[in-house]
ZADO-1210 file (C-alpha; in nm, 4 decimals, padded with zeros to 6 digits):
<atoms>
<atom x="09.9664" y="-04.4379" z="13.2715" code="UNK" pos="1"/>
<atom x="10.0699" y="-04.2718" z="12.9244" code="UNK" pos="2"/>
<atom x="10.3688" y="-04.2056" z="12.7943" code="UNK" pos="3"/>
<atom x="10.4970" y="-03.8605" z="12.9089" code="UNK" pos="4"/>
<atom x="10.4329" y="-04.0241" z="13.2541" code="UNK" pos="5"/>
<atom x="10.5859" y="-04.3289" z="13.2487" code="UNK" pos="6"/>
<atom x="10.8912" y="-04.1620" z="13.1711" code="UNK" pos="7"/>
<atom x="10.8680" y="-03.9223" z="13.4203" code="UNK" pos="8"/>
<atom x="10.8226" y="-04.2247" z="13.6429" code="UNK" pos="9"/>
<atom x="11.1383" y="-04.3946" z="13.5408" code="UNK" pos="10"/>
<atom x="11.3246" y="-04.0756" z="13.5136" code="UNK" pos="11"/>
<atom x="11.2396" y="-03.9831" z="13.8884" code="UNK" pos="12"/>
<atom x="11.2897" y="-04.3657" z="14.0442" code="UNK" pos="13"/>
<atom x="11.6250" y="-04.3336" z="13.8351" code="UNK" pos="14"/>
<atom x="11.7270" y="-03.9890" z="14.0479" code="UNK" pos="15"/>
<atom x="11.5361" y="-04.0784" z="14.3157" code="UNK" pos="16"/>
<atom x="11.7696" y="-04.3397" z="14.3759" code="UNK" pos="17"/>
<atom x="12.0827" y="-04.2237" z="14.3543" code="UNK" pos="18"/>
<atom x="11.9725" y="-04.0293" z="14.6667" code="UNK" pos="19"/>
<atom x="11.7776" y="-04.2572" z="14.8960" code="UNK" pos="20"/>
<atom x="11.7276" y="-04.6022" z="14.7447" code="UNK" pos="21"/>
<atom x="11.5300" y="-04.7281" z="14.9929" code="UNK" pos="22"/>
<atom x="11.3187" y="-04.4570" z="15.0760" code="UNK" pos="23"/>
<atom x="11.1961" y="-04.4437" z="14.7477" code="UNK" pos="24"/>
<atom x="11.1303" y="-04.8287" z="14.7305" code="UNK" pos="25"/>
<atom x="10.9220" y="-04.8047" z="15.0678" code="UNK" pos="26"/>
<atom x="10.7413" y="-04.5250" z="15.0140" code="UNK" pos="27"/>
<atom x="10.6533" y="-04.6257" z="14.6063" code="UNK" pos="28"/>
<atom x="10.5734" y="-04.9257" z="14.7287" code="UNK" pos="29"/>
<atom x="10.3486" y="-04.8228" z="15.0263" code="UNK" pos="30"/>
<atom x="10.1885" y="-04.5752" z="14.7426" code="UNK" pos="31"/>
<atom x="10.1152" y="-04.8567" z="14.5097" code="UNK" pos="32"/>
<atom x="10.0079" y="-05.0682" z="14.7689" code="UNK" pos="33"/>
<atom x="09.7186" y="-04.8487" z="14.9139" code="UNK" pos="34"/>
<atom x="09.6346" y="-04.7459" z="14.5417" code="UNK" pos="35"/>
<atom x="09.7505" y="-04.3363" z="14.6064" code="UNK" pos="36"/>
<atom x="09.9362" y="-04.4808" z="14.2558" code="UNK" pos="37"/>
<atom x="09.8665" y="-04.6914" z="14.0070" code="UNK" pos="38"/>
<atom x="10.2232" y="-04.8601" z="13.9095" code="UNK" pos="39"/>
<atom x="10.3306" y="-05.0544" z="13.6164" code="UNK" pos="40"/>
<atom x="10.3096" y="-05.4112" z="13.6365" code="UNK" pos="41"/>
<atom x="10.6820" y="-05.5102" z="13.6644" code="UNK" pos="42"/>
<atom x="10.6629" y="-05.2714" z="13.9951" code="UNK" pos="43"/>
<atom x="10.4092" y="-05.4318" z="14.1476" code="UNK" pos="44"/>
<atom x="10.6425" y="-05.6313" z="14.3482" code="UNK" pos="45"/>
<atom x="10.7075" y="-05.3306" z="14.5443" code="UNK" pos="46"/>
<atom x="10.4240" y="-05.3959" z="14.7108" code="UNK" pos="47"/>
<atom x="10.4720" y="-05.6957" z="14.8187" code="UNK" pos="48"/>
<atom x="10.4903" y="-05.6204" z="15.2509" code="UNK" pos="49"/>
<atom x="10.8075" y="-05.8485" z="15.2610" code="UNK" pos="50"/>
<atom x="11.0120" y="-05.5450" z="14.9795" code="UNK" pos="51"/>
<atom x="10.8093" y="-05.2729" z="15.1833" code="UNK" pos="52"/>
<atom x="10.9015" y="-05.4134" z="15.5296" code="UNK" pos="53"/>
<atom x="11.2770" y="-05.4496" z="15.4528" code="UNK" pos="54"/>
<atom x="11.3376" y="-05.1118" z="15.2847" code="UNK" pos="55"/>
<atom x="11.1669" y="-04.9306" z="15.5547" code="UNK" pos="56"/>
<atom x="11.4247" y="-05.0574" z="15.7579" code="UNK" pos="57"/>
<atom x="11.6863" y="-04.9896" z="15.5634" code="UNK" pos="58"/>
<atom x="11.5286" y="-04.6630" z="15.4768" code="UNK" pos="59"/>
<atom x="11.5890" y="-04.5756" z="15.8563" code="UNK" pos="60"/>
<atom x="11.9098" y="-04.6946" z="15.9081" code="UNK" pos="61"/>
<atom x="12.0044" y="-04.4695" z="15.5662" code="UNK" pos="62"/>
<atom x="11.8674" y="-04.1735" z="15.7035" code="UNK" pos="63"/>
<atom x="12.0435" y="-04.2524" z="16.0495" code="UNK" pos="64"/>
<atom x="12.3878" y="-04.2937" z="15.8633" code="UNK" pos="65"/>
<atom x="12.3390" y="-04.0154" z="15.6613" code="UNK" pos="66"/>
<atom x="12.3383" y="-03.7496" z="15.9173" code="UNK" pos="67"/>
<atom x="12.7007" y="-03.9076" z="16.0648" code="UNK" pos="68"/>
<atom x="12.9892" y="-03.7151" z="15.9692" code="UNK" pos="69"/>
<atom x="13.1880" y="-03.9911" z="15.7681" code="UNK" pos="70"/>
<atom x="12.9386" y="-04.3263" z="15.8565" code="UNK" pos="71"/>
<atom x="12.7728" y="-04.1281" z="15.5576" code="UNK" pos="72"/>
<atom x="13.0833" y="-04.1328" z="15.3203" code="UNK" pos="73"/>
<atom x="13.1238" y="-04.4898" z="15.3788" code="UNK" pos="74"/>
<atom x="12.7540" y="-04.5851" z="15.3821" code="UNK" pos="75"/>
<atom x="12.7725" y="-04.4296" z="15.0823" code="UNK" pos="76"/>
<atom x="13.0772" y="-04.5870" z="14.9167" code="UNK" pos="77"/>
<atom x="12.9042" y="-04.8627" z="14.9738" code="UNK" pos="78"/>
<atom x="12.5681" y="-04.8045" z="14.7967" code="UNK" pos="79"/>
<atom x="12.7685" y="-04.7147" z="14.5194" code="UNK" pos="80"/>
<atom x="12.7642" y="-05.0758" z="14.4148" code="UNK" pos="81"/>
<atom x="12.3687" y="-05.0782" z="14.4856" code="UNK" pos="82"/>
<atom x="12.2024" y="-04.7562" z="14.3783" code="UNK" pos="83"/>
<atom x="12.3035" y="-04.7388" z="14.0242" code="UNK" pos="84"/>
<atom x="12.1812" y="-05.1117" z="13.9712" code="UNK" pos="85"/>
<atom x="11.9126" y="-04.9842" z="14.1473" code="UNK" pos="86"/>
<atom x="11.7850" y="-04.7458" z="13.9545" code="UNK" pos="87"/>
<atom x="11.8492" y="-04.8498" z="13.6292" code="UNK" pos="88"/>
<atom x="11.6025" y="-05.1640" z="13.7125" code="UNK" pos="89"/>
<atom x="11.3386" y="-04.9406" z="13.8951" code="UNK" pos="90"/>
<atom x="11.3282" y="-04.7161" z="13.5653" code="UNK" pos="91"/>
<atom x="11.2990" y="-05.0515" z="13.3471" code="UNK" pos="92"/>
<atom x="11.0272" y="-05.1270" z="13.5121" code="UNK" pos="93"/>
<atom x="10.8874" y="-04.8368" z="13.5262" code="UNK" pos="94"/>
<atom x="10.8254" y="-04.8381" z="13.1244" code="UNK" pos="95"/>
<atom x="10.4725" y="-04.9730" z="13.0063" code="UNK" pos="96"/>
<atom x="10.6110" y="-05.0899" z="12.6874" code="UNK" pos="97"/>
<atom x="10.7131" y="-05.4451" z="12.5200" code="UNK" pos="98"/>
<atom x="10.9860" y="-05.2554" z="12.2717" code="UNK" pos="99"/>
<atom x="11.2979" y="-05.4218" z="12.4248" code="UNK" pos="100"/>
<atom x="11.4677" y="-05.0582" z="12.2785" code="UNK" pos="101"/>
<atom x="11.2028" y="-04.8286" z="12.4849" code="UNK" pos="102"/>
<atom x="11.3038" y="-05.0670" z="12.8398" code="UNK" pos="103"/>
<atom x="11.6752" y="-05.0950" z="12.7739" code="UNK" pos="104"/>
<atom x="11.6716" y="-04.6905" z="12.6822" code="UNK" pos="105"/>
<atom x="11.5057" y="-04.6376" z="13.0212" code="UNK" pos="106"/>
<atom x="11.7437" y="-04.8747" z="13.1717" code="UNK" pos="107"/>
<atom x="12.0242" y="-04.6778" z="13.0467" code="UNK" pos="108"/>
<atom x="11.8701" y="-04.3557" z="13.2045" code="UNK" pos="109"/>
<atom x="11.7358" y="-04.4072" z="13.5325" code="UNK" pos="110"/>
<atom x="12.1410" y="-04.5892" z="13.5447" code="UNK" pos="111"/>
<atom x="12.2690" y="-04.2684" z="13.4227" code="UNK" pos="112"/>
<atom x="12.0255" y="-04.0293" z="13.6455" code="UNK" pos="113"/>
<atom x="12.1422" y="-04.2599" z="13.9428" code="UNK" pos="114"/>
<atom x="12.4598" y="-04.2984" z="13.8964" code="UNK" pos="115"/>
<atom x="12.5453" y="-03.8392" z="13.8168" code="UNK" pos="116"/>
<atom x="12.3508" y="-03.7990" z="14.1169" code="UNK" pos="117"/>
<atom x="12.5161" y="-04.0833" z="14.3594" code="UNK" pos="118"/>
<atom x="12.8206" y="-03.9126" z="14.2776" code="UNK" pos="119"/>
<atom x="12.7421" y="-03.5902" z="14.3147" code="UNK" pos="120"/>
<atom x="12.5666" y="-03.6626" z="14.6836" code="UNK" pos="121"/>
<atom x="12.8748" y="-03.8671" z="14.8008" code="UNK" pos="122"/>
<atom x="13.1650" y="-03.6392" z="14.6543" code="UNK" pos="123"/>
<atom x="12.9772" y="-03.3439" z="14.8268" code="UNK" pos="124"/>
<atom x="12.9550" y="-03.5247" z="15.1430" code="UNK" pos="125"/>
<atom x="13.3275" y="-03.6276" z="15.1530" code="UNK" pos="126"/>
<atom x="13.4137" y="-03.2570" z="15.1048" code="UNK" pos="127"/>
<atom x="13.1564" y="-03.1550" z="15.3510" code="UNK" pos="128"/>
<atom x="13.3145" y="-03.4048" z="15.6335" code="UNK" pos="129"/>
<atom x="13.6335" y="-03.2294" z="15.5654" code="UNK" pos="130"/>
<atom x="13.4495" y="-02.9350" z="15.7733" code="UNK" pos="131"/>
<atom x="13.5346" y="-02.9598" z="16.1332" code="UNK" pos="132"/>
<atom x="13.1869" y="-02.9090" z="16.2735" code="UNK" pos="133"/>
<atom x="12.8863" y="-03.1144" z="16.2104" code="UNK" pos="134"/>
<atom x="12.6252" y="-02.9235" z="16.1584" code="UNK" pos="135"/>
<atom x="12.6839" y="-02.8863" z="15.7657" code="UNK" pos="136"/>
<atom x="12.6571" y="-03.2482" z="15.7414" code="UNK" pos="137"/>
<atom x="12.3255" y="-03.2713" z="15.9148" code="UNK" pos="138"/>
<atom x="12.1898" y="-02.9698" z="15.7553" code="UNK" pos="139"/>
<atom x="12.3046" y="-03.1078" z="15.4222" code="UNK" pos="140"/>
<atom x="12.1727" y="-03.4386" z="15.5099" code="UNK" pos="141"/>
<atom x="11.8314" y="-03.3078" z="15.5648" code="UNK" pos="142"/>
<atom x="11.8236" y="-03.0609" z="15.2711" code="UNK" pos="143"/>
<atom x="11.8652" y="-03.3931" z="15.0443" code="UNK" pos="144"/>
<atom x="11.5768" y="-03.5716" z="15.2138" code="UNK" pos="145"/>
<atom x="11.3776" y="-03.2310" z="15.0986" code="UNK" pos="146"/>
<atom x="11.5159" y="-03.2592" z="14.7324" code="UNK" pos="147"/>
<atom x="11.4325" y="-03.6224" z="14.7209" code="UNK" pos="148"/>
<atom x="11.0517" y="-03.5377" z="14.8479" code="UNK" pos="149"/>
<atom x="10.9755" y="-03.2788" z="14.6533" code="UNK" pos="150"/>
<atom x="11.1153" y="-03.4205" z="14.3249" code="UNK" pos="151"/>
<atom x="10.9359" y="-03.7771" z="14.3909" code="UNK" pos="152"/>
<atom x="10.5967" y="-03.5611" z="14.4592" code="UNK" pos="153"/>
<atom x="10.6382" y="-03.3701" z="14.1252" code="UNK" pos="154"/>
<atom x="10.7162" y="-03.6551" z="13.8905" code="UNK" pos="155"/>
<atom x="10.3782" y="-03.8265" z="14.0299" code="UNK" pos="156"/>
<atom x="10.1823" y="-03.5125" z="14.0330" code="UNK" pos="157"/>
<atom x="10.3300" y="-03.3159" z="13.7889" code="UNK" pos="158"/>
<atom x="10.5791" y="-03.5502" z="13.5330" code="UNK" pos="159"/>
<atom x="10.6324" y="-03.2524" z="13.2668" code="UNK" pos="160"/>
<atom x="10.7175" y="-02.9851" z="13.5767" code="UNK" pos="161"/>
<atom x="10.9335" y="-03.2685" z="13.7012" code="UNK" pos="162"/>
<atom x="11.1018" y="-03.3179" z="13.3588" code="UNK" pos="163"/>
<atom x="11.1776" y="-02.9942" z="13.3059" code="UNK" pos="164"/>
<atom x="11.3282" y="-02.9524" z="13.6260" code="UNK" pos="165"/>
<atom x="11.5178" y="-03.2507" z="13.5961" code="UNK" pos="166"/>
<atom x="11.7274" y="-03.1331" z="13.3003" code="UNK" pos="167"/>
<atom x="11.8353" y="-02.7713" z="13.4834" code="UNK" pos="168"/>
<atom x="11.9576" y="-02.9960" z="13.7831" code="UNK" pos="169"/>
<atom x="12.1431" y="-03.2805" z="13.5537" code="UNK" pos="170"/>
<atom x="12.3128" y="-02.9772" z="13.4101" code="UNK" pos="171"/>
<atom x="12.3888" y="-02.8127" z="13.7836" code="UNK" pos="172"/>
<atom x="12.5345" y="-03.1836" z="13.8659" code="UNK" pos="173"/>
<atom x="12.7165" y="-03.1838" z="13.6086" code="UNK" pos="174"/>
<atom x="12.8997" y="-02.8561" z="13.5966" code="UNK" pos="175"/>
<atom x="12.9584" y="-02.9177" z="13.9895" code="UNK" pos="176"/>
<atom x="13.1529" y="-03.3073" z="13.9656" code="UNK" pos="177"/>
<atom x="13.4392" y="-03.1777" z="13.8030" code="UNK" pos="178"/>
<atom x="13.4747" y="-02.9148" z="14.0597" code="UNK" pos="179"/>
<atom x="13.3792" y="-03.1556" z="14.3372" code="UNK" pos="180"/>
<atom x="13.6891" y="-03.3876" z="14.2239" code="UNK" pos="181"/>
<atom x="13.9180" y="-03.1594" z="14.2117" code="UNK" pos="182"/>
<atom x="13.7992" y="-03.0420" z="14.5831" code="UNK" pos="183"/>
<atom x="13.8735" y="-03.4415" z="14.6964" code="UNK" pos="184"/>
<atom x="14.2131" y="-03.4446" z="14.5325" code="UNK" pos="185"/>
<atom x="14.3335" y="-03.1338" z="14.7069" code="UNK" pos="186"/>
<atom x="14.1945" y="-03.2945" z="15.0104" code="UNK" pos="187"/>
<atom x="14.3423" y="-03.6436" z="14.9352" code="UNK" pos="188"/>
<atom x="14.6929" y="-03.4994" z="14.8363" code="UNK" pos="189"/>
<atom x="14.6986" y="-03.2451" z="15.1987" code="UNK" pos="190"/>
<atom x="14.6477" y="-03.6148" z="15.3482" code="UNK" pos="191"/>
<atom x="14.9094" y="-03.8193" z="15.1780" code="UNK" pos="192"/>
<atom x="15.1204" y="-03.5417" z="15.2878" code="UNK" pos="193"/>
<atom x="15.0827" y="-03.5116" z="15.6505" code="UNK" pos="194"/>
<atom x="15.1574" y="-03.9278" z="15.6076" code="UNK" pos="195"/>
<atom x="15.4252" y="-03.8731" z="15.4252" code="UNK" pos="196"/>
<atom x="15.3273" y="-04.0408" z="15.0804" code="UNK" pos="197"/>
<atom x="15.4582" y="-03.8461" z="14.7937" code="UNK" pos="198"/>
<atom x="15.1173" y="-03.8966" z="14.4986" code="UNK" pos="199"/>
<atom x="15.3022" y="-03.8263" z="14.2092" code="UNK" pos="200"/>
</atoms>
């Protein structure tokens, strides 16, 4: 694996898992397993069926809570304390190199990657479960499984279509956060209100 994809490998485990974790574990792992991929050698535990076999269930009960109008904001508050972790050790590993500087730079990324897109997914999501129907939530829900597939297929088949891609939708994320905050404060203070509880 050379350079240019190595770090589109630790780039896209980095995103990857700020939107499904364990999907990308399993299926990575299932990949490297059955040689589709050849992965670096501190990812070769993925392989092992034990990792496989426990984030394919957790894979399913992920993609079951995420299409639950408010299971998913709390499933998600959750992972907060999981993804980012996550995927700043799945892009460590994902670097072929013995410069301490290269792995703790691609630590620092696929952390960063994970953590603008965790937020972004779950401070969408809250607003979205502000909606009174469900069908946003689901269709949402789904949409992000189709992101997360179609960005994990191009940084293994294509890493510099992938990386260029990448950048336009770090920038989308974000110029959307600030606006998403200020969407859950309105939402928060309209709240505190009806209760009663004066937030300033």
């Amino acid at each position: 694996m050379d350079a240019i994809s190595s770090f589109a490998l630790a780039s896209g485990l980095g995103w990857a898992s700020g939107f499904r974790l364990y999907a990308t574990v399993c299926v990575v792992g299932l990949l490297g397993r059955f040689h589709y991929v050849q992965l670096p050698q501190a990812l070769t535990i993925l392989t092992h069926p034990a990792v496989i076999s426990v984030a394919g269930i957790l894979m399913l009960v992920e993609f079951l809570a995420d299409k639950i109008p408010y299971i998913d904001s709390t499933w998600d508050a959750i992972q907060t304390f999981v993804r980012i972790p996550a995927g700043t050790l799945l892009a460590m590993g994902a670097m072929q190199s013995a410069d301490p500087m290269t792995i703790t730079l691609a630590g620092l990324l696929g952390g960063s990657l994970a953590g603008v897109t965790h937020a972004t997914k779950a401070g969408s999501r809250a607003l979205i479960n502000t909606s009174p129907e469900p069908v946003s939530n689901v269709v949402t829900s789904f949409g992000e499984d189709g992101l997360w597939l179609s960005g994990g297929w191009l940084a293994l088949a294509h890493p510099m279509v992938f990386m260029s891609l990448l950048i336009i939708l770090v920038l989308v994320m974000l110029w959307m956060l600030p606006k998403i905050w200020r969407g859950i404060t309105l939402v928060l203070g309209k709240i505190m209100r009806v209760f009663g509880v004066n937030a300033y």
